[in-house]
C-alpha positions as CSV (number, residue, x, y, z in Angstrom):
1,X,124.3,-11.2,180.6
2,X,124.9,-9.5,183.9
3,X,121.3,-10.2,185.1
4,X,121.3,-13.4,184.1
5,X,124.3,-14.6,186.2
6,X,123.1,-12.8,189.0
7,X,119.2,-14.4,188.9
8,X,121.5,-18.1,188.5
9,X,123.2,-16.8,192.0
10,X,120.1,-16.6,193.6
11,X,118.7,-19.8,192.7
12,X,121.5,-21.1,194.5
13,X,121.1,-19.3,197.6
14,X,119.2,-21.2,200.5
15,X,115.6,-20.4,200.9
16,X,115.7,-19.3,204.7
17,X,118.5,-16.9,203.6
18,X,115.7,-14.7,201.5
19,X,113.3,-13.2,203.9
20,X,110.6,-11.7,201.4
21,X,110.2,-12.8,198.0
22,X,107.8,-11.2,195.8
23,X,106.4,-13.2,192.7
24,X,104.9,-12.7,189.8
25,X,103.4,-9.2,190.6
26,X,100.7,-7.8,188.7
27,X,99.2,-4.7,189.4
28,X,96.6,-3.3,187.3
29,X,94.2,-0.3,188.5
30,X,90.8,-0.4,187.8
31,X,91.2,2.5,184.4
32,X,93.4,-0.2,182.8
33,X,96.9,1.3,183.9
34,X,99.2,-1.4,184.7
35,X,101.8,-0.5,187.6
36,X,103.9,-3.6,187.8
37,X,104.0,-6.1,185.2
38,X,105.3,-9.6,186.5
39,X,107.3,-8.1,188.8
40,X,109.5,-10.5,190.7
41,X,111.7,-9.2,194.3
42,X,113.4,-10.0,196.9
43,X,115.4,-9.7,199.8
44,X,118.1,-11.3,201.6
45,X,118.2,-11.6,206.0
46,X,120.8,-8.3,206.8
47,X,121.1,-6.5,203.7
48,X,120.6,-3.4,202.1
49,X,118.8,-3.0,199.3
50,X,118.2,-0.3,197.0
51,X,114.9,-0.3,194.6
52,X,115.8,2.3,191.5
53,X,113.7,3.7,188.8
54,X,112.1,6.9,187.6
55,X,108.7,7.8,188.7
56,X,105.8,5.8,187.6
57,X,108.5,2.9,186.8
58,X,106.5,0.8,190.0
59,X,108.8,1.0,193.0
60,X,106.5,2.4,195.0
61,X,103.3,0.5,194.0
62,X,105.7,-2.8,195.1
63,X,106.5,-1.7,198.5
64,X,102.8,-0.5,199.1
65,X,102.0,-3.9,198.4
66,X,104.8,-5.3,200.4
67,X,103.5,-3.1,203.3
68,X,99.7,-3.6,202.9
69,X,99.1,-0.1,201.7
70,X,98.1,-2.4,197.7
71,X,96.6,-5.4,196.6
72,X,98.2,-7.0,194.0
73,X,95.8,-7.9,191.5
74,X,97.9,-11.2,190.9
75,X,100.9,-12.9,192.1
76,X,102.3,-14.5,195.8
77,X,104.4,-12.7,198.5
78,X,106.7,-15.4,200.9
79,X,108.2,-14.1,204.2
80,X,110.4,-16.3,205.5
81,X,109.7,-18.9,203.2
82,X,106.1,-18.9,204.1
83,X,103.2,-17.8,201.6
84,X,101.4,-14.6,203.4
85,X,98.1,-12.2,202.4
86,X,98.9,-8.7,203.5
87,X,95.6,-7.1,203.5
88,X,96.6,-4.0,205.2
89,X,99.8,-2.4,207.2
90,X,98.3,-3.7,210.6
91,X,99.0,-7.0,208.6
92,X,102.7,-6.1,207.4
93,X,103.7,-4.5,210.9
94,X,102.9,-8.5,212.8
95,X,105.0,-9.9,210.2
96,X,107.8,-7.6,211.1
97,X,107.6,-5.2,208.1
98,X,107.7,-0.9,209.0
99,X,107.8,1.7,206.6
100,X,109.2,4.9,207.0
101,X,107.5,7.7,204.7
102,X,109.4,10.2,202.9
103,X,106.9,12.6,204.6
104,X,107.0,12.2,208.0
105,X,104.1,11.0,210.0
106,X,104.7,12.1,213.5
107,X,102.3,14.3,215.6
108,X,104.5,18.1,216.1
109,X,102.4,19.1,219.1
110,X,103.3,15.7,221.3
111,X,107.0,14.3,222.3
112,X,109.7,12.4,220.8
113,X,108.2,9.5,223.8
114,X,104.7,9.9,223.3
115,X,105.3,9.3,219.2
116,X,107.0,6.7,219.4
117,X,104.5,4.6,221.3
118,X,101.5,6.1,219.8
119,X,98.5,3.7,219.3
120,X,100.3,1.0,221.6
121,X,101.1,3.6,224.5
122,X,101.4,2.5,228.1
123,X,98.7,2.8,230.6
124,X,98.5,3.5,234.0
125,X,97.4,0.7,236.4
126,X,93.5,3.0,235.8
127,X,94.4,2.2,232.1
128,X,92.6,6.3,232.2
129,X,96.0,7.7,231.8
130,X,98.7,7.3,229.5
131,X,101.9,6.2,231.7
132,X,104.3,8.7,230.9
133,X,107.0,7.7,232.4
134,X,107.0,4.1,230.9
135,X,106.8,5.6,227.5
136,X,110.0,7.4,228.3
137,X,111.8,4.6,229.4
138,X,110.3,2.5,226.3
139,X,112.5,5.2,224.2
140,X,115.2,5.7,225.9
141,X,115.8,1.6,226.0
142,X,115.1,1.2,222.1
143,X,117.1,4.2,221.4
144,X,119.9,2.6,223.7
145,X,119.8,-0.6,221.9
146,X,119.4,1.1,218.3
147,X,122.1,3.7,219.0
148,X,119.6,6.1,218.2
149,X,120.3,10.1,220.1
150,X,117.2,11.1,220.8
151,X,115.6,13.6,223.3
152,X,112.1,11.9,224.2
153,X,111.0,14.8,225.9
154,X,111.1,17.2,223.4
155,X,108.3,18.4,221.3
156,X,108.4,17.3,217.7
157,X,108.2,20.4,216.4
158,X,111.0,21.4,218.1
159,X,113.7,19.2,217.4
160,X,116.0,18.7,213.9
161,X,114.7,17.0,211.2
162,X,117.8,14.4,211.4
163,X,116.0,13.6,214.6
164,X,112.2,13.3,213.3
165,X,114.2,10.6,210.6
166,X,115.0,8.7,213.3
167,X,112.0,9.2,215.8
168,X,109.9,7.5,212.3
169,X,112.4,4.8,212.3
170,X,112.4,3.8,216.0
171,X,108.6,3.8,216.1
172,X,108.9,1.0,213.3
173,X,111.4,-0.9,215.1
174,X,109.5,-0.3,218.8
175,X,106.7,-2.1,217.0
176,X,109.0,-5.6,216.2
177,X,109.6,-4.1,212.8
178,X,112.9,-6.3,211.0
179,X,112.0,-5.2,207.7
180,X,112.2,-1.8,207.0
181,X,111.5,0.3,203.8
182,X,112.4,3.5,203.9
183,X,111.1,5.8,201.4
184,X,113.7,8.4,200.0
185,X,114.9,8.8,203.9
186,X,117.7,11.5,203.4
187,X,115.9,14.0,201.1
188,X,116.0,16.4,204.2
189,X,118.9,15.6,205.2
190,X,122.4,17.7,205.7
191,X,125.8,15.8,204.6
192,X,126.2,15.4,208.5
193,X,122.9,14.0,209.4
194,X,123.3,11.3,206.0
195,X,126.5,10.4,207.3
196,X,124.8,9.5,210.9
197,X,122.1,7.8,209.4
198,X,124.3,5.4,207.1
199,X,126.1,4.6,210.2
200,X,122.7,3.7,212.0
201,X,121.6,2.3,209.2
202,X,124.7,0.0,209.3
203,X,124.4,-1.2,212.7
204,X,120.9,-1.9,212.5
205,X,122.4,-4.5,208.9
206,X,124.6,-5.8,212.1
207,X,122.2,-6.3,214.1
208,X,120.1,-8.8,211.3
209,X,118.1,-6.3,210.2
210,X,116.8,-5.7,206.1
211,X,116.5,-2.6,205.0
212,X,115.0,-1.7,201.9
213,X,116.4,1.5,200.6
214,X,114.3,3.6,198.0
215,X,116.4,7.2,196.9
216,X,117.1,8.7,193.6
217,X,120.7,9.9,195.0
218,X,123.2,7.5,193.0
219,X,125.9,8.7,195.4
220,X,124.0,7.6,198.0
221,X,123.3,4.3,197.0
222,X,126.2,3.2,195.9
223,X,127.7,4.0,199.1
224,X,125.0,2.2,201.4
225,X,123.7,-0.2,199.8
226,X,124.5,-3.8,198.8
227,X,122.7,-4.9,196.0
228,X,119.8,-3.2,193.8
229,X,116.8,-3.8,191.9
230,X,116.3,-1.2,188.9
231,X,112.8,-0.8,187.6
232,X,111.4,0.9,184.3
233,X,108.0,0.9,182.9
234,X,106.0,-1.5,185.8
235,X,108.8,-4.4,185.0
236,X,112.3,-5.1,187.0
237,X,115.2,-4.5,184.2
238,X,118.1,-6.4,186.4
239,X,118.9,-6.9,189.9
240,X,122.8,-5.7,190.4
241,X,125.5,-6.3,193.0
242,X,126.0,-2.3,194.2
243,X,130.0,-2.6,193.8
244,X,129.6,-3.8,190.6
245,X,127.8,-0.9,188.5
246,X,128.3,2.3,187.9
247,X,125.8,5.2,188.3
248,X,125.7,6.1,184.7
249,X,125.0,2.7,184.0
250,X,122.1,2.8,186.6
251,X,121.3,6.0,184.9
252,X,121.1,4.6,181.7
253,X,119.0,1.4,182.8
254,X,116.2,3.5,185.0
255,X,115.7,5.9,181.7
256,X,116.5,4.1,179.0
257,X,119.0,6.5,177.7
258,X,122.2,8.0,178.6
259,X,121.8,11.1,181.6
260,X,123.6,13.7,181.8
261,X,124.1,13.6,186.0
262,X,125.8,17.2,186.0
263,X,124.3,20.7,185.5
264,X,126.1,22.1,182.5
265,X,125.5,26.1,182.3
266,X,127.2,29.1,180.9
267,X,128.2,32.1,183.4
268,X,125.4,33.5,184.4
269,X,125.2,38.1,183.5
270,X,122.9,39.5,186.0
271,X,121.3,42.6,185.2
272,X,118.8,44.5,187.4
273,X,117.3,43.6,190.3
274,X,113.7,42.2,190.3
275,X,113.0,40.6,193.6
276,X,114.2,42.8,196.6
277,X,113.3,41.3,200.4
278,X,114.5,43.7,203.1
279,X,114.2,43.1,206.7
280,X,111.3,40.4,206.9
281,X,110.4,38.7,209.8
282,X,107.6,36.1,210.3
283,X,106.6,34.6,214.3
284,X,104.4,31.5,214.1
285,X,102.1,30.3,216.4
286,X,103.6,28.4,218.3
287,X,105.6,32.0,219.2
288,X,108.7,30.6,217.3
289,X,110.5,33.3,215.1
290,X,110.7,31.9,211.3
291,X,112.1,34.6,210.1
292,X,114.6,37.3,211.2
293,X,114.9,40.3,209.6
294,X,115.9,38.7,206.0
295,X,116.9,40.7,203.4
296,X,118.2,39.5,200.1
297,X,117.9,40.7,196.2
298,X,117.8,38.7,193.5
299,X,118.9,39.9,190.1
300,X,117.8,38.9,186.2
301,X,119.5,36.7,184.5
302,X,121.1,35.0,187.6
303,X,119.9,31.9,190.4
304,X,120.0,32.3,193.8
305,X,119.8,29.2,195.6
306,X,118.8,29.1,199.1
307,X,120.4,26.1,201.4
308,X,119.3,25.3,204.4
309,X,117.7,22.3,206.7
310,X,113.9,22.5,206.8
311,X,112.3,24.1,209.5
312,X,114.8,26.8,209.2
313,X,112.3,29.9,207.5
314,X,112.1,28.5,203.8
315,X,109.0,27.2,203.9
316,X,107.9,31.0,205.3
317,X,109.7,32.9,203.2
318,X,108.0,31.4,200.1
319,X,104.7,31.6,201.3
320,X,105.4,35.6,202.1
321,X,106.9,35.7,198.6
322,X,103.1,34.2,197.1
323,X,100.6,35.7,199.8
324,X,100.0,32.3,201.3
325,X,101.0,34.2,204.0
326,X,101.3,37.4,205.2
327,X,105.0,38.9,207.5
328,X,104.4,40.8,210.7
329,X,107.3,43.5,209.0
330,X,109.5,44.2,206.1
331,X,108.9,44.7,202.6
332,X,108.7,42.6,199.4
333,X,108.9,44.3,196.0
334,X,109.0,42.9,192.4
335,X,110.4,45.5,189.8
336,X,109.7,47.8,192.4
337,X,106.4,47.4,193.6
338,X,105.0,45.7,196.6
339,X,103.2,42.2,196.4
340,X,102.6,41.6,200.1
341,X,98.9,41.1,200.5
342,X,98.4,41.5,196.8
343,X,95.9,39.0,195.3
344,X,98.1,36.0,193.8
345,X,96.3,36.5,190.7
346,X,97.7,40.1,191.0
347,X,101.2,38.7,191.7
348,X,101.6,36.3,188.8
349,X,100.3,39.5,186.6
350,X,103.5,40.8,187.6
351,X,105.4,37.8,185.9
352,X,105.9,35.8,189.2
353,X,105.5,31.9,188.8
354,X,106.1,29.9,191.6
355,X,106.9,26.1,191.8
356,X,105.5,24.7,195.0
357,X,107.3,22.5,197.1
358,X,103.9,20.3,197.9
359,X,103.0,19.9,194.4
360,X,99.5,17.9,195.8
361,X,98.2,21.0,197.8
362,X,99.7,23.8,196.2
363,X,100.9,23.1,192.8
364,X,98.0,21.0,191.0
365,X,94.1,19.8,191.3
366,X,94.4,16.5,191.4
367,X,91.0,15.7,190.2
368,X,91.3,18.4,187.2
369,X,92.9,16.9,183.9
370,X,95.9,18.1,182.7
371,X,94.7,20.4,180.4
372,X,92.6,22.5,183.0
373,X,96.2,22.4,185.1
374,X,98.1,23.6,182.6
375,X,95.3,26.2,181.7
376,X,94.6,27.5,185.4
377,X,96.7,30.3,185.1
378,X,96.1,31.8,181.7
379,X,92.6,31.0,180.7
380,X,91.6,34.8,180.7
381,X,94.3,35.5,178.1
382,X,92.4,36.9,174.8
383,X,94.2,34.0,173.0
384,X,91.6,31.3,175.0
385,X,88.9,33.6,176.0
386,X,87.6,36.1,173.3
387,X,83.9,36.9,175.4
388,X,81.6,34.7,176.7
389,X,83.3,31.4,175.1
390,X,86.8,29.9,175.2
391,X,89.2,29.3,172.3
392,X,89.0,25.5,172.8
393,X,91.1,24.6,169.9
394,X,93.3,27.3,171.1
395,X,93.1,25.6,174.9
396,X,93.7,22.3,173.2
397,X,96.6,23.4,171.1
398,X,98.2,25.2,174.0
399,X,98.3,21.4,176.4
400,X,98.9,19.3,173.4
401,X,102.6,21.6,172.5
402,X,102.8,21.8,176.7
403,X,102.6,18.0,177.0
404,X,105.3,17.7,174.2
405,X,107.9,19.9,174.8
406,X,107.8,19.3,179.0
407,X,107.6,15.3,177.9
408,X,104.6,14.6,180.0
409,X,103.9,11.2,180.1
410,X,100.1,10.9,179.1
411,X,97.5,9.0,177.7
412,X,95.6,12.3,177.0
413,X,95.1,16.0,177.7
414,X,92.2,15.1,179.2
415,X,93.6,12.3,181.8
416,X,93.3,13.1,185.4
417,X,96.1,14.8,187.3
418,X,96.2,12.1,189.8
419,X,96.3,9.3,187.7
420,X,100.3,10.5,186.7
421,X,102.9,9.1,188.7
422,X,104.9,11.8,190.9
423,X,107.6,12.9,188.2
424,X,105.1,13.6,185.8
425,X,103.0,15.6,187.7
426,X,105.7,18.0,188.7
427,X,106.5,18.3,184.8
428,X,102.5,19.5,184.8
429,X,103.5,22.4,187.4
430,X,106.5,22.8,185.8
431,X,105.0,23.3,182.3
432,X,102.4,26.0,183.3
433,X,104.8,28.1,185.6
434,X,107.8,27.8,183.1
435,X,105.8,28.4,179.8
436,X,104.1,31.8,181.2
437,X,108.0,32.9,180.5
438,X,108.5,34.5,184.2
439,X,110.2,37.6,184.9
440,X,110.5,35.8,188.5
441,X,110.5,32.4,189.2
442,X,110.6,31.4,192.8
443,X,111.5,27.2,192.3
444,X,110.4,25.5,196.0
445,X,112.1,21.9,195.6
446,X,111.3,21.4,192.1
447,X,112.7,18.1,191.5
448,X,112.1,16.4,195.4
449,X,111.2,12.9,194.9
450,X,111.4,12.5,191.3
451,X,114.0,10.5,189.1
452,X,116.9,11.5,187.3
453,X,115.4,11.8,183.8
454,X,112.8,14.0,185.3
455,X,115.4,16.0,187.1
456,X,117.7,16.2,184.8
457,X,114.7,17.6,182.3
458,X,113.6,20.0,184.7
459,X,116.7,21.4,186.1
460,X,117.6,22.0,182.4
461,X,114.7,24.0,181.9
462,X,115.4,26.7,185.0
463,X,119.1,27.0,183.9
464,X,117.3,27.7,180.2
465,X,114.9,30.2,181.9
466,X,117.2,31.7,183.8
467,X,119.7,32.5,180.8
468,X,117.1,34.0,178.8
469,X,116.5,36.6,181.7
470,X,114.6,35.5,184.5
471,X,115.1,35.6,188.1
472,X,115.4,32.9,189.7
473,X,115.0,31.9,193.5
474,X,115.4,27.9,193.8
475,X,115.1,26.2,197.4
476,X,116.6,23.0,198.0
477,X,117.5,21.0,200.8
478,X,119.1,18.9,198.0
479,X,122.6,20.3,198.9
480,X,123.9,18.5,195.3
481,X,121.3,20.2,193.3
482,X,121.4,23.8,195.0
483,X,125.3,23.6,194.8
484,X,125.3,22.6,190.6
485,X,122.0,25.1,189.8
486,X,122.6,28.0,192.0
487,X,124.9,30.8,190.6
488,X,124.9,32.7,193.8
489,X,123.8,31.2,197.2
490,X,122.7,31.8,200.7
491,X,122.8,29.5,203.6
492,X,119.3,30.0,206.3
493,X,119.7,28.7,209.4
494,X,116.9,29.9,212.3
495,X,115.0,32.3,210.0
496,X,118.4,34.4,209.5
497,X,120.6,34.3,206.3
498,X,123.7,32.9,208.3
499,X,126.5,32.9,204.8
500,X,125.9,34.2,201.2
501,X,128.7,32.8,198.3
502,X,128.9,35.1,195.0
503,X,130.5,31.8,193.3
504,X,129.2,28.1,193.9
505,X,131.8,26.4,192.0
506,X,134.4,26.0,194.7
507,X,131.6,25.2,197.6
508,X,131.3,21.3,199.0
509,X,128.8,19.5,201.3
510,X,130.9,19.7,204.2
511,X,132.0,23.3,204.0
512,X,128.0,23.7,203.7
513,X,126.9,21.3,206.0
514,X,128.9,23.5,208.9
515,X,126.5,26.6,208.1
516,X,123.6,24.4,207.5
517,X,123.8,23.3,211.0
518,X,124.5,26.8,212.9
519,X,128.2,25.4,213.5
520,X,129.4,28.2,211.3
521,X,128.0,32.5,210.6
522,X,129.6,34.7,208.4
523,X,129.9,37.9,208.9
524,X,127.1,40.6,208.7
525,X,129.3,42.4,206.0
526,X,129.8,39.4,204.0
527,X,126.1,38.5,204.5
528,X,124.8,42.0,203.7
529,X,126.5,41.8,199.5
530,X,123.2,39.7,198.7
531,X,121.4,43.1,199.4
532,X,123.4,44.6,196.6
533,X,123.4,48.2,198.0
């Protein structure tokens, strides 16, 4: 009844108040799998509003289409009242639409200026030369009028990620933009840099603006936003006043069932110590120092989370941890011996499984079917290669329990990885890396970008692992998640390990936050008990 009397409340509303309206979307791919299914949206001048729904429920495929990035197979799209074709985002950008990525598409090597005016930069009166000096002032006057801090001189790579968020949302808004989609735009974010956002985020509502909000943090949406639109299975299920709905029963309306939105876990009882890091440090090349004589343990039975803002060593330390890269000194032993520079092959052999945190380059094959996925790392197991031929019922038996128990959803083992939508092709990574029954499992944000079934799903799992005797590493710049999982954590900030907590259950985002952000260090004695020497 709830949806009905707020669809009634919109007929009502006054047609210039609703700046796009979405009707009657169809979208249906050309192998038959149908993304959105009559979908109808919209949105009213100087609001915020949130889009909800697990993966693969059609959110995105509705704001590609909204920004050009789809064609809708059938239905009409109105802006302003007015029926519009938006063949592309060059299309989407003159009618005032910009979308901000949840992956950042800014260029590291040039300025906070020269990205924001890339592809409509100024010229000099030659028009030879970009004119430098105007593209400042074309930042500094937007970020003026925005309320943005910025530091247009600075190299991207340089500066915070808090400040390549808003760098992405000034170049949207530079080019007219009064629409804005932003897709999952604090998953990087510290509790600080959220709470600056939400007040830009705010003013920019003042100012007239509509902002479309796409985030699988219930807190967060409930505290931003002010109405919703909750998708499931290609189809809207309701659209919701914010203030009036509670995030279990989002929850319960995205999945279909009741989730449970805290990590429930027994004490963990570590035991020996299987991954042992001591004193690693890593220079890029850009000659910035990633990491700074780290050295950590991590024990069986027990997770170690790892907090941090990106940019701060992670990223390096898991790729030293799976040879994707290599340290310039230090030492990285599993159950006392060294995998630096070992084959990965070598390294999993030793029982270490590692969830990626780009699941696309890293974690799957995209053209591969699930099967050959899940298969990748064990097919030279006598149980599916006795000789010259495979065990194919074996193989097939092996992805069919897989794609049960880690609730893939599939139309086959033999469907194309890239053909799942985002949540269930983590549970693909997840499956293989999980179900090889780790004596180490390094987790790189395993549940980034997916919904809360998923998440929920998968963080059970590494809590299961973990109590059965694994070791477990899990990096998250989801300060919720690494706070509820973790049963021991360490704060990076600048390649060093700058706090280490024996006991999460006490620890909040603003205590974190502090050491997230360099404001805070603890000790080197109180640092050094992760060694456990």
């Amino acid at each position: 009844m709830e949806q009905e009397v707020i669809v009634e409340q919109e007929e009502v509303v006054e047609q210039e108040d609703f700046v796009v309206q979405m009707r009657g979307i169809n979208k249906v791919y050309p192998n038959g799998i149908a993304a959105n299914k009559d979908v109808n949206f919209s949105l009213r001048r100087g609001e915020i509003h949130a889009i909800m729904g697990e993966n693969g429920a059609g959110k995105s495929t509705l704001m590609k289409i909204l920004f050009g990035l789809e064609q809708p197979t059938s239905g009409e799209i109105l802006i302003n009242g007015q029926p519009v074709a938006i063949h592309n985002p060059q299309k989407a950008i003159s009618l005032g639409i910009g979308m901000v990525h949840q992956h950042f598409m800014l260029v590291p090597s040039l300025t906070v200026a020269e990205n924001i005016v890339l592809g409509m930069a100024p010229t000099t009166k030659s028009r030879l030369l970009v004119d430098y000096k105007k593209a400042v002032q074309i930042a500094e006057e937007n970020a003026a009028r925005y309320n943005f801090r910025i530091e247009p001189n600075s190299k991207v790579m340089d500066i915070p990620v808090g400040m390549k968020q808003k760098v992405e949302i000034l170049k949207a808004l530079v080019r007219g933009a009064k629409i804005l989609i932003l897709d999952e735009p604090t998953a990087v974010l510290t509790t600080q840099e959220t709470t600056e956002l939400f007040k830009e985020l705010i003013a920019l509502k003042e100012q007239g603006l509509t902002i479309v909000f796409i985030s699988h943090k219930l807190k967060e949406i409930k505290q931003i936003t002010d109405r919703l639109t909750i998708m499931r299975g290609g189809r809207t299920m309701g659209v919701y006043n914010t203030a009036d709905i509670s995030e279990a029963e989002i929850s319960r309306l995205m999945v279909g069932r009741d989730v449970v939105l805290k990590v429930v876990k027994d004490k963990a009882q570590p035991t020996e110590t299987i991954l042992k890091v001591r004193d690693l440090e890593y220079t890029n090349r850009w000659n910035k120092k990633m990491l700074d004589k780290l050295s950590f343990s991590v024990r069986r039975g027990e997770i170690l989370g790892i907090a941090g803002v990106e940019g701060n060593g992670q990223r390096e330390l898991v790729e030293m941890l799976f040879n994707l890269n290599t340290p310039d000194t230090g030492t990285i032993t599993v159950c006392g011996e060294s995998i630096i520079n070992q084959p990965q092959n070598k390294i999993r052999d030793r029982g270490v499984s590692l969830v990626p945190e780009d699941r696309m380059t890293y974690g799957i094959a995209d053209i591969a079917t699930i099967e050959e996925n899940v298969i990748s790392d064990r097919f030279t197991d006598s149980r599916f290669n006795k000789g010259p031929l495979f065990n194919v019922q074996e193989i097939h038996s092996e992805c069919d329990n897989l794609i049960v128990d880690y609730r893939i959803l599939a139309k086959s083992r033999k469907q194309q990885v890239k053909m799942l939508s985002g949540g269930n092709i983590q549970k693909v990574v997840v499956a293989r890396e999980l179900s090889s029954k780790p004596t180490l499992l390094i987790a790189d944000q395993p549940t980034r970008g997916i919904d809360v079934g998923a998440t929920e799903f998968i963080r059970n799992e590494i809590v299961e692992l973990s109590r059965e005797g694994a070791a477990v590493l899990l990096v998250s710049a989801d300060l919720n998640e690494v706070i509820e999982l973790s049963d021991s954590l360490i704060v990076m900030y600048g390649g060093k390990i700058v706090a280490y907590f024996e006991d999460t259950s006490q620890l909040d985002d603003e205590v974190m936050g502090e050491y997230m952000l360099g404001l805070k260090h603890q000790t080197e004695e109180e640092i050094a008990k992760v060694s456990y020497e």
